[in-house]
N, C-alpha and C positions, 0 to 999 in steps of 0.2 A: 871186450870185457869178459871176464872170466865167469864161468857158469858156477853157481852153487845152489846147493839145497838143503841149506840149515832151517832146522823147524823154527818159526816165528821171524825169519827173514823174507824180505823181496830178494828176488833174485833176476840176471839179466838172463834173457835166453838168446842165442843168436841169430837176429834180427836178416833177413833174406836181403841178398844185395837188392840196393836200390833204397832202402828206406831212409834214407837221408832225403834223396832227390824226392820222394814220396810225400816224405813232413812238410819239405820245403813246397811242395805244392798247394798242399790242404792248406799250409797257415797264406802262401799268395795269394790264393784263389779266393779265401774268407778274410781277406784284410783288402782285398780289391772293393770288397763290397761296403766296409769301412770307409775306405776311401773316397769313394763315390759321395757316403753321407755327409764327411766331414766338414769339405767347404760348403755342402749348400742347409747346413744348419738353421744357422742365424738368419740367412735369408728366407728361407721357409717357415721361421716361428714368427718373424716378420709379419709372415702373413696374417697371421692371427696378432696383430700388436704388440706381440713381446716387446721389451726394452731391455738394454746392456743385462741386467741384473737376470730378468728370467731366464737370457739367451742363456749365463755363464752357470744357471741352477740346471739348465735344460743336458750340458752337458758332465755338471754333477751326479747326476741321479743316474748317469749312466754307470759313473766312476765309484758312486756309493754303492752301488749294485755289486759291482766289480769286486769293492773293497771288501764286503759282507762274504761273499760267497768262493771268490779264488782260493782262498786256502782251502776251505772245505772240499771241491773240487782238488785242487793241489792232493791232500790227504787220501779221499779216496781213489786214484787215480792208484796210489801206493798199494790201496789194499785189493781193490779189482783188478786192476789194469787202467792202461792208458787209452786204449781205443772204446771203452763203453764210455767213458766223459767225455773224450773229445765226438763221438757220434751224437750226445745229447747236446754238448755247444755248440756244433755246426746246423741241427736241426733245429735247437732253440733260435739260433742266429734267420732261420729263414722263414721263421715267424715272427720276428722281429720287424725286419726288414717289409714284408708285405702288412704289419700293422701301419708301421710308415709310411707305405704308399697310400694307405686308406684313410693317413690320418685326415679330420674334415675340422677338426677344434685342436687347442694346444694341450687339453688334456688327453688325445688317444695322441698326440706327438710323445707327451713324456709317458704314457703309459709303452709305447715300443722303446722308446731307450731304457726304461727299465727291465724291460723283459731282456733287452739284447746284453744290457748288463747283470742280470742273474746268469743268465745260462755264457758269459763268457768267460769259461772255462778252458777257453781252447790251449790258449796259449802259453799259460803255464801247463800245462802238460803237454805242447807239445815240447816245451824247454824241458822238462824231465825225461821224456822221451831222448832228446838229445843226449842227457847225461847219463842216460841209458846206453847208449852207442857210440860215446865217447870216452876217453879215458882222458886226463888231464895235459897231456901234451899235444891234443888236438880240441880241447874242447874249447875253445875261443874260435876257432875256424868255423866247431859246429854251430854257435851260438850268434856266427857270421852270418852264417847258412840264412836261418832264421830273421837274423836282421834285413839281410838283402832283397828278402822275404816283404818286412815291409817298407822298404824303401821301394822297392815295386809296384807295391800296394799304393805308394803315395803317387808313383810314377802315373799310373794308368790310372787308376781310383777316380785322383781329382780331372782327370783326360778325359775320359769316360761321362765322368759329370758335365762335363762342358759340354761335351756330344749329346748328351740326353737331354739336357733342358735348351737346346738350341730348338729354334720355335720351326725354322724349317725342317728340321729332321723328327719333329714331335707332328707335324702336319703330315708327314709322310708316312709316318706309323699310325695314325689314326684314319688316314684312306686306305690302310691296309686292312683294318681289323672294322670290329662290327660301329656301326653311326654311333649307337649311344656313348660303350665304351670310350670310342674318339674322344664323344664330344666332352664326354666327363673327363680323360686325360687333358683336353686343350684345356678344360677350366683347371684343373692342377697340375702343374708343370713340374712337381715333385713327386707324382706320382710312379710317374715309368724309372726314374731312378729307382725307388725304392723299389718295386717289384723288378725291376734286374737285379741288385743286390741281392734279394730272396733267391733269385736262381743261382746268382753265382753261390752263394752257400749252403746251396741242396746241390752244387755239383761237389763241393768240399766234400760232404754229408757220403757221397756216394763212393767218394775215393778214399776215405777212411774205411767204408764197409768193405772196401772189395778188393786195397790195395797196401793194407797196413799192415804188416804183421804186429802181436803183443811183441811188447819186450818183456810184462811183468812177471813172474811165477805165481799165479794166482791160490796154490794150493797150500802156501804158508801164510796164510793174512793174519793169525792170532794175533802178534804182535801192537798192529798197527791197528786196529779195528777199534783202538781205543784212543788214535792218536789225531783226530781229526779239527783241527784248528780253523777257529771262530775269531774273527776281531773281540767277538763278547766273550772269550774264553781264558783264564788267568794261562793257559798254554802257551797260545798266542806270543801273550807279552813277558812269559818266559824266554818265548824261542832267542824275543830280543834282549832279552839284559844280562846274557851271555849264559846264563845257567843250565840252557838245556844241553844235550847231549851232543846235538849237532854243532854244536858251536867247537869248533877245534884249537883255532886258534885265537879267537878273543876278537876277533874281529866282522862279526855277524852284524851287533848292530851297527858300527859305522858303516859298513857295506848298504846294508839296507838302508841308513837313513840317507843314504848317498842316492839310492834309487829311488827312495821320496822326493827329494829334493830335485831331481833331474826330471822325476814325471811333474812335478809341481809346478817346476820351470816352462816346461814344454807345453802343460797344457792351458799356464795361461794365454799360449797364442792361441788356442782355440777360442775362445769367445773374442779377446781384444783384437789381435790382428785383422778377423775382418774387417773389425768396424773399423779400424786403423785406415783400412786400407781404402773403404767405403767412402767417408767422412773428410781426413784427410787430404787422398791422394785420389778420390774420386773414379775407384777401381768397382766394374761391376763385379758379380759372383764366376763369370767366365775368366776376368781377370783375376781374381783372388784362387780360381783352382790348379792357372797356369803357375803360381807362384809356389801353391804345394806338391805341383807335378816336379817343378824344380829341386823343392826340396831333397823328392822323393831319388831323381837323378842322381843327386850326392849321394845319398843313402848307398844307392845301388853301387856305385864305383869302389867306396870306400868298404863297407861294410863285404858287399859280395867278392873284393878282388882284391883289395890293397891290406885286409886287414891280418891277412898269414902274413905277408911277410913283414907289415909293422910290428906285427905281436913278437916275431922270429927277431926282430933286429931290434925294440926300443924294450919289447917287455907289457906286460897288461897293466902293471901301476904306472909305467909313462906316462902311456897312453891315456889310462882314464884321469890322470892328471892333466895333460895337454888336453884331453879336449875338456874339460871343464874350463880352464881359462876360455878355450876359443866360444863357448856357449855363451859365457859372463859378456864377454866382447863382443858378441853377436847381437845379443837379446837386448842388452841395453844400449846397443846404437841404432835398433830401427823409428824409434820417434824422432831421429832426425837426420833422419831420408829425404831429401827434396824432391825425390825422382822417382820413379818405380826400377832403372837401372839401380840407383845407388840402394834401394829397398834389395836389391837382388844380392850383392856384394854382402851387406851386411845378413839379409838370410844366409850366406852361403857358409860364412863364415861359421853361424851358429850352426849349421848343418853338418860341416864337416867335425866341430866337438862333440854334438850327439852320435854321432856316427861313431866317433872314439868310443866313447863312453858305454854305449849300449852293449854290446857285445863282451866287452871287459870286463864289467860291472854282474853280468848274469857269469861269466866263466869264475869268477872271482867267487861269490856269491855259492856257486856248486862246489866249488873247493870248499865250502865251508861243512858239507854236508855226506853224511856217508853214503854209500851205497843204496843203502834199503829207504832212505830219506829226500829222497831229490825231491820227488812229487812237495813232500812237506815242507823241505826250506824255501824252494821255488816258488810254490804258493805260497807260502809267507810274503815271500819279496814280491810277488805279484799283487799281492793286500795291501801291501805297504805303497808298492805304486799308484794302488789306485786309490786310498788317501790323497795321495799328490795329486790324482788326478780330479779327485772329486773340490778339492779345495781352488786348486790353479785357476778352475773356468770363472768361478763365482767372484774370486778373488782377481782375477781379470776383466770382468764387467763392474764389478765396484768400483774400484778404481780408472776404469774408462770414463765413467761416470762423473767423475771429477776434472779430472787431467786425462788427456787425451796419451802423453807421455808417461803418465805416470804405471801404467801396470807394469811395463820392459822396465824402467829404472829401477822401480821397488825391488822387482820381481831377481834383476842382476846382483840388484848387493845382495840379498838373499842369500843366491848362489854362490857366492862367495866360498859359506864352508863347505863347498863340495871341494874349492881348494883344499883346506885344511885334512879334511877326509882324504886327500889327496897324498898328502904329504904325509900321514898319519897311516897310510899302509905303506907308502915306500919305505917306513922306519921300520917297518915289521916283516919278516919272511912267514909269508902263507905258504 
């Protein structure tokens, strides 16, 4: 990226080798700790009587959080830099994370997903950080980087989960440490997850301070210091009805609603899959985190390794065309799985279209934004995600609630216009 210093722009500065593999570790290291929480959700609000609805509100209020504050984070990231936000959402995250372990009622459970979703900032900035150190003929690779990141995340996460709430290796850590301690861990078996997640994201915390260089120019922020967008901001819903400045080619908000629609998809398995899979197919929480370690497998192949040269040989509107079908195709054929094999087939399927899609969808996405604006379109599209994400979970246990099939079917034809979205940028040159 080429250096400049026009007054009232962000400018890149040259980032010390290494800070690609640097990012990619901060966002593994704090999406492991994700991971960890993700499958034993539903089974730990459980514990307090939740049902389908609370479960899918439980992981709303993460994604409502998310929605409210990623742009703004997004925004300021443009006008400080990118390592003061992402230090405050790694250390936000590992207060999170040990509110969880302590939670004892369902309301200090949703008071830590809300906090983990105010300060989760991380990630859209470190995707700006990306578009910081990439220029457009590589920036699907970097944005790979990133994804591999958390297909990782899902690999070990939900691995890890299974390891920590297994009763003999929780009996094992509690003859290690002091009687009471123990014996309060043996009476919550979600607690030592959560308090590992707290550490894995105080070690993120520690390799952002000591190992990141800025890429921002912090000594021109004029500009931007007025430009910090709010889902409650008429900016905001500028950015998307094409008017604002970042918009190049007309094509912002199909992109972004493409990336609502994909997180909306995605996270309705978070609440209904388990219970899919609970109910159903009579899969305990150790079962259900082998299934997202699976996911997480594809993730890693496709996203960390296959996706240069897919991008080099099919192009990024193929691509996020093809995997949107194969997600449609996925997602609405797990209600009728007989098996937990044939459950795997059909996850895998939907795994390898999210796998297209993510990567392509955020490169796509930065092309839409200038230079001095990554922070601010990326946090857009990260608001706009977690919309999807805050809608999917709830809208996943309602409809569990009913039909056991019905969240994946609804939820498929949905997806659908993500085709159309699909076909609706191959007709356009970005």
């Amino acid at each position: 990226m080429s250096e400049q210093s026009v007054s009232g722009e962000v400018t890149t500065l040259s980032p010390r080798k290494g800070s690609m593999i640097t990012v990619f570790l901060v966002v593994l290291i704090d999406l492991l700790g994700f991971g960890i929480v993700l499958p034993l959700l539903p089974f730990y609000a459980q514990n307090f009587n939740a049902g389908p609805v609370i479960i899918g509100l439980l992981y709303s209020v993460y994604s409502f959080s998310q929605l409210i504050f990623s742009p703004i984070w997004g925004s300021y990231s443009d006008k400080f830099g990118r390592r003061p936000i992402m230090l405050l959402s790694t250390f936000g995250a590992v207060m999170a994370y040990i509110l969880f372990g302590l939670a004892d009622s369902l309301l200090v459970l949703f008071l830590s997903r809300i906090l983990a979703g105010v300060m989760g900032g991380n990630i859209a900035t470190a995707q700006a950080y990306i578009s910081d150190i990439t220029d457009k003929s590589n920036r699907a690779r970097g944005m790979g980087v990133l994804g591999a990141a958390f297909g990782l995340g899902f690999v070990f996460g939900p691995a890890m989960a299974t390891g920590l709430i297994n009763e003999t290796f929780q009996q094992f850590v509690a003859q290690s440490i002091s009687a009471d301690f123990g014996a309060w861990m043996l009476n919550n078996r979600y607690g030592l997850p959560g308090f590992f997640a707290a550490f894995l994201s105080f070690t993120s915390f520690l390799m952002v301070m000591f190992k990141l260089p800025e890429t921002v120019d912090k000594e021109h922020p004029e500009e931007h210091s007025q430009k910090r967008l709010s889902v409650f901001t008429p900016a905001f819903w500028k950015e998307l009805s094409g008017s604002a400045d970042t918009n190049k080619k007309g094509l912002l908000l199909p992109l972004l609603s493409g990336s609502f629609l994909l997180s909306f998809g995605e996270s309705t398995l978070y609440s209904a899959f388990p219970l899919f899979c609970e109910k159903v197919l009579g899969m305990s929480a150790e079962q259900v985190g082998i299934q997202f370690f699976y996911i997480g497998v594809i993730a890693v192949i496709v996203q960390g390794g296959l996706i240069r040269p897919l991008t080099k040989r099919f192009g990024e509107k193929n691509l996020f065309l093809t995997g949107s079908v194969f997600v449609i195709v996925g997602l609405a054929s797990i209600p009728f799985s007989g098996s937990i094999a044939m459950l795997s087939v059909f996850l895998g399927i939907m795994a390898v279209g999210k796998s297209l899609n993510t990567p392509t969808i955020f490169s796509l996405v930065s092309q839409q934004a200038s230079e001095q604006n990554y922070g601010r379109v990326l946090g857009t599209n990260q608001g706009l995600s977690g919309m999807g994400r805050v809608i999917g979970p709830s809208w996943g246990g309602l409809l569990f609630g009913f039909f056991y099939w019905l969240p994946f079917v609804a939820t498929g034809t949905i997806l659908l216009l993500t085709v159309f979205i699909g076909i609706l940028i191959k007709r356009r040159d970005l």
